[in-house]
Structure formats: structure tokens, C-alpha cells
C-alpha positions as CSV (number, residue, x, y, z in Angstrom):
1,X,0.0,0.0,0.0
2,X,2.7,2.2,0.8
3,X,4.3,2.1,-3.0
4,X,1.2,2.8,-4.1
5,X,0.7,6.1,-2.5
6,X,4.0,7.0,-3.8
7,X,3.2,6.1,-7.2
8,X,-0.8,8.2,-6.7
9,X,1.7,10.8,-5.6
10,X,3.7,11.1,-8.5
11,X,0.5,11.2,-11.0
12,X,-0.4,14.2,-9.1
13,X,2.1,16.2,-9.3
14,X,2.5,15.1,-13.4
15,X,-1.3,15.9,-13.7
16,X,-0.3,19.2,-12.2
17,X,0.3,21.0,-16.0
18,X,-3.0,20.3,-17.1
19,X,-5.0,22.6,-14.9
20,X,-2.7,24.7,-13.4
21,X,-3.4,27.9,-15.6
22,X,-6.8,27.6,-14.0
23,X,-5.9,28.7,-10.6
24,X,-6.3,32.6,-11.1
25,X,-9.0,35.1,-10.7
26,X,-11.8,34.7,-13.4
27,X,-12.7,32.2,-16.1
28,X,-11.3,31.4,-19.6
29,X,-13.6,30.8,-22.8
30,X,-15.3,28.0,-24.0
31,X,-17.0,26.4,-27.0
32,X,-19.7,24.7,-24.8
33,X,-22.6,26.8,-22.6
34,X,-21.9,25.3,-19.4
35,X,-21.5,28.3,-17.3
36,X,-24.9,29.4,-18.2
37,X,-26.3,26.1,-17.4
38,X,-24.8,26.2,-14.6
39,X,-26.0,29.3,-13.1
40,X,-29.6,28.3,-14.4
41,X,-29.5,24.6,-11.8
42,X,-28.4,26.9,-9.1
43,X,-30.9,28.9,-9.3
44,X,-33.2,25.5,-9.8
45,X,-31.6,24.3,-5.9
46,X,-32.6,28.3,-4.6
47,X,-35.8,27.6,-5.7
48,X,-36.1,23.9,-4.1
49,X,-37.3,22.7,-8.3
50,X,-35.2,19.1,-7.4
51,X,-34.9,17.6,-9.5
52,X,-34.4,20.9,-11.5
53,X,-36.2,20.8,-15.1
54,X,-36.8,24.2,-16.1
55,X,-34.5,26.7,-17.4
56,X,-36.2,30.2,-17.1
57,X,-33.6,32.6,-18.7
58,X,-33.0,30.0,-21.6
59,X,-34.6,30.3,-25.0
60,X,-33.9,33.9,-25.4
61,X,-36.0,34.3,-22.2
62,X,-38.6,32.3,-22.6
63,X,-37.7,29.2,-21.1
64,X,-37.1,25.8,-21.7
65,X,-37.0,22.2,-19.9
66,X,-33.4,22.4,-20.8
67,X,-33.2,19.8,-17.2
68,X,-35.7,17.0,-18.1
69,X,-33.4,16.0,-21.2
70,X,-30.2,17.0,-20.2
71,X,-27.8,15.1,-17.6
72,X,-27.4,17.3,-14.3
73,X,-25.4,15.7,-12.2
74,X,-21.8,17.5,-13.2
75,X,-23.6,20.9,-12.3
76,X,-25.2,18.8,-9.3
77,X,-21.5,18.1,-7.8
78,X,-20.2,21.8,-9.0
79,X,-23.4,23.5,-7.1
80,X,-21.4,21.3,-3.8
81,X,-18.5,23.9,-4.5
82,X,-20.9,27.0,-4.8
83,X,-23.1,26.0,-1.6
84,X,-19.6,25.8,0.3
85,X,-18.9,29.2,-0.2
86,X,-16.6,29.4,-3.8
87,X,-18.1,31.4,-6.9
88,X,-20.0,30.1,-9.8
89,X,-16.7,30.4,-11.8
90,X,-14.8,28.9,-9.5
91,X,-16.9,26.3,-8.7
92,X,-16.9,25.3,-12.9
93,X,-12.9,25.4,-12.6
94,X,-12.7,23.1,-10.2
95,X,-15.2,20.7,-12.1
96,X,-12.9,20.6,-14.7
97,X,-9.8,20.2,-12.6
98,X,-11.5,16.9,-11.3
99,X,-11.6,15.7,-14.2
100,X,-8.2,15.5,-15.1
101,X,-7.3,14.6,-11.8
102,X,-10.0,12.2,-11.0
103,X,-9.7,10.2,-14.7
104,X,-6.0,9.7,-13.8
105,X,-6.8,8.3,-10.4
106,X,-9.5,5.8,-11.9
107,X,-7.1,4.7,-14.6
108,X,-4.4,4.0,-12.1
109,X,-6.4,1.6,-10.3
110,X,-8.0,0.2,-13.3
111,X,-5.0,-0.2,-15.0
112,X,-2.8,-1.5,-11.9
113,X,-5.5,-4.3,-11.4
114,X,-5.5,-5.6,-14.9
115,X,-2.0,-5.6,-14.9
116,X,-1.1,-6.3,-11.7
117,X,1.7,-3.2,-11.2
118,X,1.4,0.3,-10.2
119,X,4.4,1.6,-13.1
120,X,1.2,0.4,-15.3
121,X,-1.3,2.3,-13.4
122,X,1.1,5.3,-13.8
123,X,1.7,5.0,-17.6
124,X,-1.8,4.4,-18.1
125,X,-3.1,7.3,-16.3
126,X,-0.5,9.9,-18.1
127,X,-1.8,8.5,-21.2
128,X,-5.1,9.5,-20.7
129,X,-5.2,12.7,-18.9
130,X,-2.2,13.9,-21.4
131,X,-4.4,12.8,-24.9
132,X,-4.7,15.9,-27.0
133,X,-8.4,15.2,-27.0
134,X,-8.4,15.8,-23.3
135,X,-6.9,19.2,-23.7
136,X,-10.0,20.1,-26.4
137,X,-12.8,18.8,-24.0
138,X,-11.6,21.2,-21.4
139,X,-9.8,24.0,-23.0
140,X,-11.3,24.0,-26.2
141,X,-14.5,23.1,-26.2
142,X,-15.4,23.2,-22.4
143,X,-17.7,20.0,-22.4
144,X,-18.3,19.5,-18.5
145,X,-20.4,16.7,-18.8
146,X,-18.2,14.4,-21.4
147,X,-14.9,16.0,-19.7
148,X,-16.4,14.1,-15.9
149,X,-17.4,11.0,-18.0
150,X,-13.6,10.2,-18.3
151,X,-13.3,9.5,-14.5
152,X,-16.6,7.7,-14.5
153,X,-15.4,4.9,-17.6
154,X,-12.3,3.2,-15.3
155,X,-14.7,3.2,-12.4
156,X,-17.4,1.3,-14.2
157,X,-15.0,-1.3,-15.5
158,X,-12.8,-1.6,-12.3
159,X,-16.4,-2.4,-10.4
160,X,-17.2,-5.3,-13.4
161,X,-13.5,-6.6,-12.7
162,X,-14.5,-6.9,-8.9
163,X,-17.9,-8.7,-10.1
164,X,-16.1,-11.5,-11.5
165,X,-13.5,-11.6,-9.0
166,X,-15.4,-11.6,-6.0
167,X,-19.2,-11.9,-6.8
168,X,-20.3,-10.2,-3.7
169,X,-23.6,-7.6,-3.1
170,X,-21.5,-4.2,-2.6
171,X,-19.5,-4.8,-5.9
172,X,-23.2,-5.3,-8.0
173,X,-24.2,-2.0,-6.0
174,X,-21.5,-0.6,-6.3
175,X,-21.3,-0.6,-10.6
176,X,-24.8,0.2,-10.6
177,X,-24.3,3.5,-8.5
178,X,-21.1,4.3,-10.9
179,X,-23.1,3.3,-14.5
180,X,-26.3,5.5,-12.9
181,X,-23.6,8.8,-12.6
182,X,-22.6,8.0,-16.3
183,X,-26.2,7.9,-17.8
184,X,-26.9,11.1,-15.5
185,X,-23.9,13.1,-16.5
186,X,-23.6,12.3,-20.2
187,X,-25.6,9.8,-21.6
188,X,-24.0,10.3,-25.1
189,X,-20.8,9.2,-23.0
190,X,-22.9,5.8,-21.8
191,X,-24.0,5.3,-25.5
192,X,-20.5,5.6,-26.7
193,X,-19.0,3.4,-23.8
194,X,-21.6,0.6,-24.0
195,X,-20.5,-1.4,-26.8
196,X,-16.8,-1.3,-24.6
197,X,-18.8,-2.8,-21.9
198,X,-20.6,-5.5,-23.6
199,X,-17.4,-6.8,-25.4
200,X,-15.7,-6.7,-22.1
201,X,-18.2,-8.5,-20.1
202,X,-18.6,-11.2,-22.8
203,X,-14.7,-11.5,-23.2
204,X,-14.3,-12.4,-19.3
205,X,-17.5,-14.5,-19.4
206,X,-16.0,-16.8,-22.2
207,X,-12.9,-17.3,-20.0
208,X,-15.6,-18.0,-16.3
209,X,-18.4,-19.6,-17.8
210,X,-20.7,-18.5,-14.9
211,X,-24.2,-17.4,-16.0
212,X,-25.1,-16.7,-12.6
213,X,-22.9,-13.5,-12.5
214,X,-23.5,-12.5,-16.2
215,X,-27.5,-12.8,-14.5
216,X,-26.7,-10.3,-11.5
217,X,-24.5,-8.2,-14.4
218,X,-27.7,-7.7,-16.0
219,X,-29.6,-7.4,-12.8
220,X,-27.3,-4.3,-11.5
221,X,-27.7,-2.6,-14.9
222,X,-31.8,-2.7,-14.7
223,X,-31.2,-1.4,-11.1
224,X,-28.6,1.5,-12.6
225,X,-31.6,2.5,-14.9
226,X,-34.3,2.7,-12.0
227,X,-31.7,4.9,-10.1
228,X,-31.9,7.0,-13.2
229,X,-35.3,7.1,-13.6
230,X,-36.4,10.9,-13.0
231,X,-34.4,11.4,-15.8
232,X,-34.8,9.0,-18.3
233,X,-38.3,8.4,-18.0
234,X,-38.9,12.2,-19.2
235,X,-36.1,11.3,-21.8
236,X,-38.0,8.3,-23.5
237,X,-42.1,9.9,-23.3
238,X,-41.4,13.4,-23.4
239,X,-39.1,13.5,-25.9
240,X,-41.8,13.6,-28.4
241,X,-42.6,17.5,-26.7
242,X,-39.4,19.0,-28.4
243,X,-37.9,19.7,-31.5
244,X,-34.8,16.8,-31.4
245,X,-34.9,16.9,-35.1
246,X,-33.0,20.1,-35.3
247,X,-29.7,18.5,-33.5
248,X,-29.1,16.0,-36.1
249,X,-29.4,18.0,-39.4
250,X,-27.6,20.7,-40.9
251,X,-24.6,21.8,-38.9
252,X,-25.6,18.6,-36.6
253,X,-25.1,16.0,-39.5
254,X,-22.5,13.7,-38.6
255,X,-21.8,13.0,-42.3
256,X,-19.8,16.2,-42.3
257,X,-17.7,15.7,-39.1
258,X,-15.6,12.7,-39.9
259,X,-12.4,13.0,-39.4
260,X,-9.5,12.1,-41.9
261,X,-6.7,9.2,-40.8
262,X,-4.0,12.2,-41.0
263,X,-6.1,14.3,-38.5
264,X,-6.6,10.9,-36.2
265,X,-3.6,9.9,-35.9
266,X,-1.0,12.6,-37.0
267,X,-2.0,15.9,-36.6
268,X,-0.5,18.6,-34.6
269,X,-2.5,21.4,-35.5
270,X,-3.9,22.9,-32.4
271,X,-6.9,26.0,-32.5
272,X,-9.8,26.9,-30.7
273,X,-11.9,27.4,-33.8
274,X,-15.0,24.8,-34.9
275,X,-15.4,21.6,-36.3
276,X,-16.3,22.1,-40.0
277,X,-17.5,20.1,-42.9
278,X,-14.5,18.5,-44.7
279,X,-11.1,18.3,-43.3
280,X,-10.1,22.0,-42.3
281,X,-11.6,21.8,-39.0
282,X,-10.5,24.4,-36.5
283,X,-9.2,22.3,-33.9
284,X,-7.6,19.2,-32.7
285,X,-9.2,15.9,-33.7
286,X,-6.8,13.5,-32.8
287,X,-6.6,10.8,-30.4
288,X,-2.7,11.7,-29.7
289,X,0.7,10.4,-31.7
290,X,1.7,8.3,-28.7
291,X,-1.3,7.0,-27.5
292,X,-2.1,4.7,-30.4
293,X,1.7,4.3,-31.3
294,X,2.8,2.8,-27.8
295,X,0.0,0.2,-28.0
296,X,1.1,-0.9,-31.6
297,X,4.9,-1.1,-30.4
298,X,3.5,-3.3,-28.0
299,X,1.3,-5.9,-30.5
300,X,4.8,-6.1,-32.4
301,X,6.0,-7.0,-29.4
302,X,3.8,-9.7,-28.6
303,X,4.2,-10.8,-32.0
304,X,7.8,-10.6,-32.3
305,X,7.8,-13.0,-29.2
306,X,4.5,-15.2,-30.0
307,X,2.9,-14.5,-26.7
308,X,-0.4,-13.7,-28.3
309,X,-1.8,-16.3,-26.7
310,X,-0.8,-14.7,-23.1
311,X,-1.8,-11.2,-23.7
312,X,-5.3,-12.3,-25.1
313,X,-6.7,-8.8,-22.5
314,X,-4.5,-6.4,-24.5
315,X,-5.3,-7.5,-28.0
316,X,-9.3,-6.5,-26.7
317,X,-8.4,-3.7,-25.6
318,X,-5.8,-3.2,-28.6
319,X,-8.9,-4.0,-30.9
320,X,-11.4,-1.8,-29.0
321,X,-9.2,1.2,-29.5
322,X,-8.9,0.9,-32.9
323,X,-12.8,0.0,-33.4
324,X,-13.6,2.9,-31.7
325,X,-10.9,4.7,-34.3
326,X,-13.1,3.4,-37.5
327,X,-16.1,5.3,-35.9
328,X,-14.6,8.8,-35.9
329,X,-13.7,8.0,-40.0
330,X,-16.0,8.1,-42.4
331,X,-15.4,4.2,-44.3
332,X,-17.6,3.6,-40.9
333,X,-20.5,5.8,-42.6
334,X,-22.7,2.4,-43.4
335,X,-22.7,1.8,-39.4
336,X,-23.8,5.2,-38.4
337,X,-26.3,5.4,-41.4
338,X,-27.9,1.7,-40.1
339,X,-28.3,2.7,-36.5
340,X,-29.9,5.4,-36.4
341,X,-29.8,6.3,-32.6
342,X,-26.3,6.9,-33.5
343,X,-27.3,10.1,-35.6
344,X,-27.9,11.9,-32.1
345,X,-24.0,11.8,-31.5
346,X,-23.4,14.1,-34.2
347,X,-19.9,14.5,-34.2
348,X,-18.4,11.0,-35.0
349,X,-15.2,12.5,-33.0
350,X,-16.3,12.3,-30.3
351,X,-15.8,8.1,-30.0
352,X,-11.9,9.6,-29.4
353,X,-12.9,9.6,-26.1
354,X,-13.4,6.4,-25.9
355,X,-10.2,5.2,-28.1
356,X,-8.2,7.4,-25.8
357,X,-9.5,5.4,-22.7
358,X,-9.1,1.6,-24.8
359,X,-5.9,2.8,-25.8
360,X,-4.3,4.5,-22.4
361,X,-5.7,1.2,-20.6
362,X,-3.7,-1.2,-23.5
363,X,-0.7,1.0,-23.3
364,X,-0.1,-0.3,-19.4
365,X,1.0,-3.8,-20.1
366,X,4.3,-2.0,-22.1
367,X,5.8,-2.0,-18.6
368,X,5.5,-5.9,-17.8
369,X,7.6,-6.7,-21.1
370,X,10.7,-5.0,-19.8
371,X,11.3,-7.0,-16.7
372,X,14.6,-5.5,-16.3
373,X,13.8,-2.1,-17.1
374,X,10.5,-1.4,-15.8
375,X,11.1,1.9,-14.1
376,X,13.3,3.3,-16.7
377,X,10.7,2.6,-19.8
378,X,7.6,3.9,-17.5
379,X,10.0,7.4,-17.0
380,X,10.4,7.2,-20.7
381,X,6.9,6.6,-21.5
382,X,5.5,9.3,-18.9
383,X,7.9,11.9,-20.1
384,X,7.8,11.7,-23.7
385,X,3.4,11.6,-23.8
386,X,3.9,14.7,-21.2
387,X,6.3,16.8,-23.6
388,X,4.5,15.9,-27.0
389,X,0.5,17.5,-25.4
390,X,1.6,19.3,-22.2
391,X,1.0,22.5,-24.2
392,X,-2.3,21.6,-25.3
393,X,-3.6,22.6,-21.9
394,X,-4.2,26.3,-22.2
395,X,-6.9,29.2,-22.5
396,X,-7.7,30.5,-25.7
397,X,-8.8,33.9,-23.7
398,X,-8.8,34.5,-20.7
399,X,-11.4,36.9,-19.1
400,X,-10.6,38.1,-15.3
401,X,-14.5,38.9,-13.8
402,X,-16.5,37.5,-11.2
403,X,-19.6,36.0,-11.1
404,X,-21.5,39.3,-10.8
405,X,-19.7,41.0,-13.3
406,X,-21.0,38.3,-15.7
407,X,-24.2,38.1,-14.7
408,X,-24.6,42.0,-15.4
409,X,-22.6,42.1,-18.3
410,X,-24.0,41.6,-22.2
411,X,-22.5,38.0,-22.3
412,X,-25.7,36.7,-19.8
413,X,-28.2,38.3,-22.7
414,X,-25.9,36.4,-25.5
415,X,-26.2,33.2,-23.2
416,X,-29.6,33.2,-23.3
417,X,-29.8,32.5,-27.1
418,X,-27.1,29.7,-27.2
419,X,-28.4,26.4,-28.2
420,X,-31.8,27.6,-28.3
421,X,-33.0,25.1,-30.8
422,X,-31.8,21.9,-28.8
423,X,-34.2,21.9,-26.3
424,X,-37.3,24.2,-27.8
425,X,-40.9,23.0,-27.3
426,X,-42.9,22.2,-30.9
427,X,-46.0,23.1,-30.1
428,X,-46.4,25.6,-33.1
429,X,-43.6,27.9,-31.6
430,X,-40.9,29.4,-34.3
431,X,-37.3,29.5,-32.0
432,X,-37.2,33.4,-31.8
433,X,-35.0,35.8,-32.3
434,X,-35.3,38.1,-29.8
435,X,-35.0,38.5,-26.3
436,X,-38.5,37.6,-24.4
437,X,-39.9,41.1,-22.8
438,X,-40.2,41.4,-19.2
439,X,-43.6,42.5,-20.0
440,X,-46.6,41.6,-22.0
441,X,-49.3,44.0,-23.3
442,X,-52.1,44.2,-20.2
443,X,-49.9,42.6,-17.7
444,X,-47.0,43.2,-15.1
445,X,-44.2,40.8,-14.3
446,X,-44.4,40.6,-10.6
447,X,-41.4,37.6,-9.8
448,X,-39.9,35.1,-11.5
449,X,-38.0,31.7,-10.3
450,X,-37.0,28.8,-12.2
451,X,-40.2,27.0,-11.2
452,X,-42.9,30.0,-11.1
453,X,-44.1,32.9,-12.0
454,X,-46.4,35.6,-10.8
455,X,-48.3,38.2,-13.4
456,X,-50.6,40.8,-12.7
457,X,-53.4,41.1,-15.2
458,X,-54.1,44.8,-15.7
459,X,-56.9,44.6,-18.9
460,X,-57.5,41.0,-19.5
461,X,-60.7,40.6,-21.6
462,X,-60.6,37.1,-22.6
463,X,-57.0,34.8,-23.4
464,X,-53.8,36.1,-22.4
465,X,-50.6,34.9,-22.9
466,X,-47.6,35.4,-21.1
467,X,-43.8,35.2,-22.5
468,X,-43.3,31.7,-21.5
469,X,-42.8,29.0,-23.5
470,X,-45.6,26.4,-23.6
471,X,-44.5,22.5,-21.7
472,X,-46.6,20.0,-20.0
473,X,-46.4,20.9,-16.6
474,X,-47.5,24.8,-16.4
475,X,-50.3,25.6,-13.9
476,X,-52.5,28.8,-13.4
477,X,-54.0,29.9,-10.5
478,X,-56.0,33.0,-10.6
479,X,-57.5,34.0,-7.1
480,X,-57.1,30.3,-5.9
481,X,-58.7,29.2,-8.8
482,X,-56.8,26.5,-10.9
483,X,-56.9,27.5,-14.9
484,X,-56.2,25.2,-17.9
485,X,-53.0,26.2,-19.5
486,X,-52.7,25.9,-23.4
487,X,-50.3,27.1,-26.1
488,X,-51.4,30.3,-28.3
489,X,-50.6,30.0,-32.1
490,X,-47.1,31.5,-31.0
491,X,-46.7,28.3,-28.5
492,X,-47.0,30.3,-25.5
493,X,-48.1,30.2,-22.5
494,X,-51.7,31.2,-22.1
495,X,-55.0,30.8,-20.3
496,X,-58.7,32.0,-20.3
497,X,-59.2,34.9,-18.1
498,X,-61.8,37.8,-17.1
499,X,-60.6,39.5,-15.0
500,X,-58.3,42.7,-14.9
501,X,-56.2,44.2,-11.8
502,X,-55.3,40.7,-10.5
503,X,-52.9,38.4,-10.1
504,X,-52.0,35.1,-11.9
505,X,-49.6,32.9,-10.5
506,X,-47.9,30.4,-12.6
507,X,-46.1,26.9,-11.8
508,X,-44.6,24.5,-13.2
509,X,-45.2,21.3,-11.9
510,X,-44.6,17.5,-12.2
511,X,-46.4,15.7,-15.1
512,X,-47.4,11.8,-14.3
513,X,-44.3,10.4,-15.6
514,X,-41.8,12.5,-13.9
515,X,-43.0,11.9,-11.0
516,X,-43.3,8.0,-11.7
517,X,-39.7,9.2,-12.5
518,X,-38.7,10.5,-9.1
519,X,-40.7,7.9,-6.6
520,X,-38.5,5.5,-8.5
521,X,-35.3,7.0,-8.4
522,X,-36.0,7.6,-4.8
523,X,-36.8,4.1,-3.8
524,X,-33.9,2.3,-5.7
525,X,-31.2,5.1,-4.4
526,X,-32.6,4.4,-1.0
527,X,-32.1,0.8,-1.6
528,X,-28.9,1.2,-3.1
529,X,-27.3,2.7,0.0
530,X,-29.1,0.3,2.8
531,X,-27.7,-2.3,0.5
532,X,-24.2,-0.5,1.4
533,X,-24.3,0.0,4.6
534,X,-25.8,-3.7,5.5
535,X,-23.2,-4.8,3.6
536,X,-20.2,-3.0,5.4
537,X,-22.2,-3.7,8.7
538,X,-21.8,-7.5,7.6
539,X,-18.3,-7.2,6.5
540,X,-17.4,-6.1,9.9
541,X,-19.2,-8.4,12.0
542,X,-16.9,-11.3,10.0
């Protein structure tokens, strides 16, 4: 235990380079409108809306259920940070700073049990926090959610490593808890990871035979999707409520953001620019010179000395890496234009994340051919991955403010209208163009939270709507009295009134199936941790 705190030690400090630019006054740009997000949950937790669902300031200001289809839980553990006393800013920094640090810590132990030495652990986790791709998703393109969902793919594989090891409750609790924080961070990430998971499981079946696990295996992943259910119940029968359509054409069309095999596996161009049709993209697309080249010295190896046979793990992993390659190119177009659901990834790119993680695991092993020179080849290793992306890991700009600056600044009105069309109700609303008004024609805006609102009705003859857009899940209550809530022709919010010089309050509220959403979540998360502590309880009494 002691050697391996050294070695956890030494991937600290080397992670170090990756984040340190980050610990200064004020926030650098991104691609990706996170911050904005996150300053809409927090105001979703002010307001007690948990699980949070509605985005008031988003959609130019009119609001959408930005919540109910997209994963939470990264701005969930950065609203920790903010409720501790650190700024919204500061808070979204340190986010990204565990994810470098954390992906590097659940490599090491990932890759120091499947090859049974901590110098693998170490190479392994330099591999993956120092893949150029790594440097994009936090630097570049600011992804929060797929930048956390590195630390969450060693965790879910070292847990199914335990399963077939040990068998016991906590480990089938345990990898449905860590699959449930993939699905509800990123489930793009747990679409893209799945088929890594399935090939795995299979692979160490064929070598156990024991149905009985591959039974609970299948068991704790049902139980992973009940955890999740407040979210994906809304996901798979509300879906229907918004305009998905316009993220997988146009721009969204993954037939134009391929990569080429020079920008895969050779390219050294680095910008902050936008991925383009064709091959001039304006940034780095590559899963990193090193981190496909180590693995292949090592299948020469292997050849060289005909061990295949022996090192049957890293040829999966060697394949995996290199499946996950053909995805990002487009001779795999026939695979993406067959299943469909894969349409929704848009950029084929992104399986680098993936390849980076198949790859950095494989690359582990190099150390257990040099039995003489172990040390020496994992300094070499280390030092040469560090040197070739190290400077990858900067700001593009760099903008010294603080949370109230931004927030009373122009960039919180340019927020509002980012991604507008992801998330935008179809019920016969065009996505605007212009910032909602505070106020309607014969009412008043008396307060607004991310879960109500409160109008006073100065001339009301008959309808009026307010600048809201329409969702299931809006109530009216006009002097106590609940009101049926229907979209105009503009898809607003409106209702049937008479009366002037009052007040209408607006919720919104739970349909059926999010709350059939929640009651289940809460239940199996209950269960999940009684099963936990029993099981510790039990552990100890032995």
C-alpha cells in the first residue's frame, strides 16, 4: 500500500500541467454553454425545483425544460463547491480540474489491477489525462459533462473486474451506482462506452463460464436505470414534446464531421476554432501520436515473441481502440447510417474519447515486457506523452470577472440564445429571435423563479398569454382558482381569463411520468445505499 501512494503521488504532481493555468482570478472561454447552465441549476436548488427541469432565462427568455433531457449531475456536484462558499466560476474550474485529476486516479487503479503493477497504473493514467483530446474537451470546447465522464469509464470497468473476482452484493451495487452517474452526467458518453462494456463483459465470461454473475451483471444494470429514472423516464415519453430533429441535421449532421486518418492519428494542429465540414476543422481531432503508437509497439512485441496467446486482455483492448478509431472515420458511414440512434452523437469525434481510454488502458502492459527495465521505460513513456501535449492545456482567452460581473454584463443576454434550438418545445412555436420582454401588453411581471411565476393582469378581456414558452407541466392559479393552460398560435403560455387588476400565478409542476420518474429513483437510491451499509455492517461483524 505504501508504494502505491508514492506512485498516486507522482501522477499528481504530473497531472499538475493540465490545470494549473486555472488557478487565477476569473474564467477562460469556451465552446460549450456550461456556465450558463450552470447558473440556471443553481438557481433550480434556490428555488427547491429538485430535481431541477426548467431553465427560465434560456430560450432567449422564454424558457425551456433544458433539465428534463439533459444530464445534471456534473452541475449537481459543482453546485457542492458554490453551496460551500466558492463562486460560480470557481466552482466550474474546479469541475474541470476533477476531471483531469480524477480520470487519472481511476485509470491508475483500473489499470494496476488488470496488470497487476502500479508503473502500469502510472503509464496508463499519463496516457489519458495527457491525450490531446483531453486538452479540447476542457480547453477548447469546455464539455463539463463528457470532460467528468472520463473519470466515471475506469470506475465502471474496475467495479465489473471486482464482479467477476469476487461476486459479492457491494461490488453489484456498487457498478450500478457508478453506471447511474454516467447515464446522468452524459448519456452520449454511456452510449458511446456501452459497446466497450458489452465486449468486455462477454470476453471475461467466455474465460468463467458463470451465467449466474452474467445474471446479476444484468440485474445491477436494470437497477442503474431505475436509479436514473427521474431522468430517463422524461427522456423516453417526453421527448416527443421538443424539437430533437433540429440536432441531427444541418450543422448537426454527422456525415460532415468525420475525421480524416491524417487528423486521427498525426495531426499537430492545435486551435480553438469549430469543427467544420470537410477536413479544415479548426481544432484538434486526434486521439494523440503516442497514444495509439505505444500500443502498436507493444502488438509487435507480442508478435515478435509469440505471446499472443498470453496477452489475449490487450489484444481487446488493442482491438477496442482501434474500433472505436473506424467510428470517428467516415469508411464507418454504413454503421452510423444503419443505426440510427447513432445520428444523435453528431460528431463521430467524439468516440476519441473512448479510443483514448481503450488505448491509455492497453498501453499499461508496455511495462510488464521490460522485466529488467521497468522503471526506466515507464520514466520514458511518462515523459515523452507529457512533452508531445503538455501545451495543449491552455486558454484561448482568458477573461478576469467575477460571477457578478458576468451576470450584469452583455454576455448573460448572449447566453440566453445559445443552443436555443436543442431543447425548444414544438407546439407551433418558431425558435425566436429576440429577447422575451419582461412585460406583456395588459400585464405586469411581478417575480420570477426557475419553477414560477407571478403576473398581474391589468386589462384582460378574454386569453392572455404570457412570454413563457408552452410545456406539460405549467399551472395557473388565478384567485385560488386553478386555470387550464394551453399554447397560443405563437406556443405560449396562455390561459382563459376575465378579469383585470389581478394576479396570476404560474407553476410548473410534475407531469405523471416525472413523478413515476422520481418515486423511482428515490426508492432504488434508498435501496442502493441500505444495501451498502448492511453490507459494510456485515463485512465487519466477520
Amino acid at each position: 500500500m505504501k508504494k502505491t501512494k508514492y506512485f498516486l503521488a507522482a501522477l499528481l504532481v504530473l497531472t499538475i500541467p493540465t490545470y494549473w493555468r486555472m488557478i487565477r482570478g476569473g474564467i477562460f472561454s469556451t465552446q460549450d454553454p456550461h456556465l450558463f447552465r450552470f447558473i440556471e441549476f443553481d438557481k433550480c436548488v434556490r428555488d427547491l425545483q429538485i430535481p431541477c427541469r426548467w431553465a427560465p432565462d434560456s430560450g432567449f427568455g422564454f424558457g425551456e425544460p433544458l433539465f428534463n433531457f439533459y444530464g445534471q449531475l456534473s452541475y449537481a456536484i459543482g453546485e457542492i463547491f458554490h453551496l460551500a462558499g466558492f463562486q460560480l466560476i470557481d466552482s466550474l474550474k474546479m469541475l474541470f480540474v476533477l476531471s483531469l485529476v480524477g480520470s487519472g486516479i481511476s485509470m491508475f487503479f483500473l489499470s494496476r489491477k488488470i496488470w497487476k503493477s502500479n508503473l502500469a497504473g502510472l503509464v496508463s493514467g499519463i496516457l489519458y489525462i495527457y491525450a490531446p483530446y483531453r486538452a479540447v474537451d476542457v480547453w477548447v470546447r469546455g464539455a463539463l459533462p463528457e470532460a467528468l465522464s472520463f473519470v466515471l469509464f475506469p470506475l465502471i470497468l474496475l467495479k465489473i473486474e471486482d464482479v467477476f473476482e469476487k461476486g459479492k452484493t457491494k461490488d453489484f451495487l456498487w457498478l450500478s451506482f457508478f453506471v447511474s452517474l454516467l447515464i446522468l452526467t452524459h448519456n452520449l458518453s454511456f452510449v458511446m462506452f456501452l459497446p466497450v462494456i458489452l465486449i468486455w463483459v462477454t470476453n471475461r465470461f467466455l474465460l468463467i463460464r458463470n451465467r449466474s454473475i452474467m445474471t446479476k451483471l444484468f440485474l445491477s444494470f436494470i437497477f442503474s436505470l431505475a436509479i436514473s429514472s427521474f431522468y430517463i423516464l422524461p427522456v423516453l415519453f417526453e421527448s416527443k414534446f421538443i424539437n430533437l430533429k433540429s440536432t441531427t441535421f444541418g450543422y448537426f449532421d454527422f456525415r460532415g464531421h468525420f475525421d480524416t486518418l491524417y487528423q486521427i492519428l498525426f495531426s499537430r494542429y492545435w486551435g480553438y476554432g469549430a469543427s467544420l465540414f470537410g477536413p479544415e476543422d479548426g481544432l484538434n481531432l486526434s486521439v494523440g501520436l503516442f497514444q495509439w503508437l505505444i500500443p502498436t509497439f507493444v502488438l509487435m512485441i507480442v508478435i515478435f515473441r509469440k505471446s499472443l496467446t498470453k496477452n489475449k486482455n490487450f489484444l481487446v483492448w488493442f482491438f477496442l481502440g482501434w474500433l472505436m478509431l473506424f467510428l470517428t472515420h467516415n469508411k464507418s458511414t454504413i454503421i452510423w447510417e444503419n443505426f440510427t440512434p447513432l445520428a444523435y452523437i453528431q460528431f463521430p469525434w467524439r468516440f476519441l474519447s473512448v479510443a483514448v481510454f481503450c488505448f491509455a488502458l492497453a498501453s499499461g502492459i508496455i511495462v510488464e515486457l521490460f522485466n529488467n527495465h521497468k522503471s526506466l521505460v515507464a520514466i520514458l513513456v511518462c515523459g515523452m506523452v507529457i512533452l508531445n501535449t503538455f501545451s495543449f492545456f491552455r486558454e484561448d482567452i482568458w477573461y478576469k470577472t467575477t460571477d457578478k460581473e458576468l451576470l450584469s454584463s452583455s454576455w448573460w443576454n448572449i447566453q440566453k440564445t445559445t443552443s436555443v434550438g436543442d431543447y425548444w418545445p414544438n407546439f407551433g412555436a418558431n425558435i425566436p429571435v429576440s429577447l422575451a420582454p419582461d412585460q406583456f401588453e395588459g400585464q405586469k411581471l411581478i417575480a420570477k423563479t426557475t419553477k414560477s411565476s407571478a403576473y398581474e393582469v391589468l386589462d384582460a378581456e378574454g386569453r392572455i398569454s404570457f412570454p413563457i414558452i408552452f410545456f406539460p407541466g405549467w399551472h395557473a392559479k388565478l384567485d385560488q382558482t386553478v386555470l387550464n393552460t394551453y399554447p397560443n398560435e405563437k406556443g405560449l403560455v396562455t390561459i382563459d381569463v376575465n378579469k383585470k387588476n389581478t394576479e396570476v400565478d404560474l407553476s410548473f409542476e410534475n407531469t405523471q411520468i416525472r413523478s413515476i420518474g422520481n418515486s423511482i429513483s428515490v426508492i432504488s437510491t434508498v435501496l442502493l445505499f441500505v444495501g451498502l451499509v448492511k453490507f459494510r455492517k456485515y463485512e465487519k461483524q466477520k
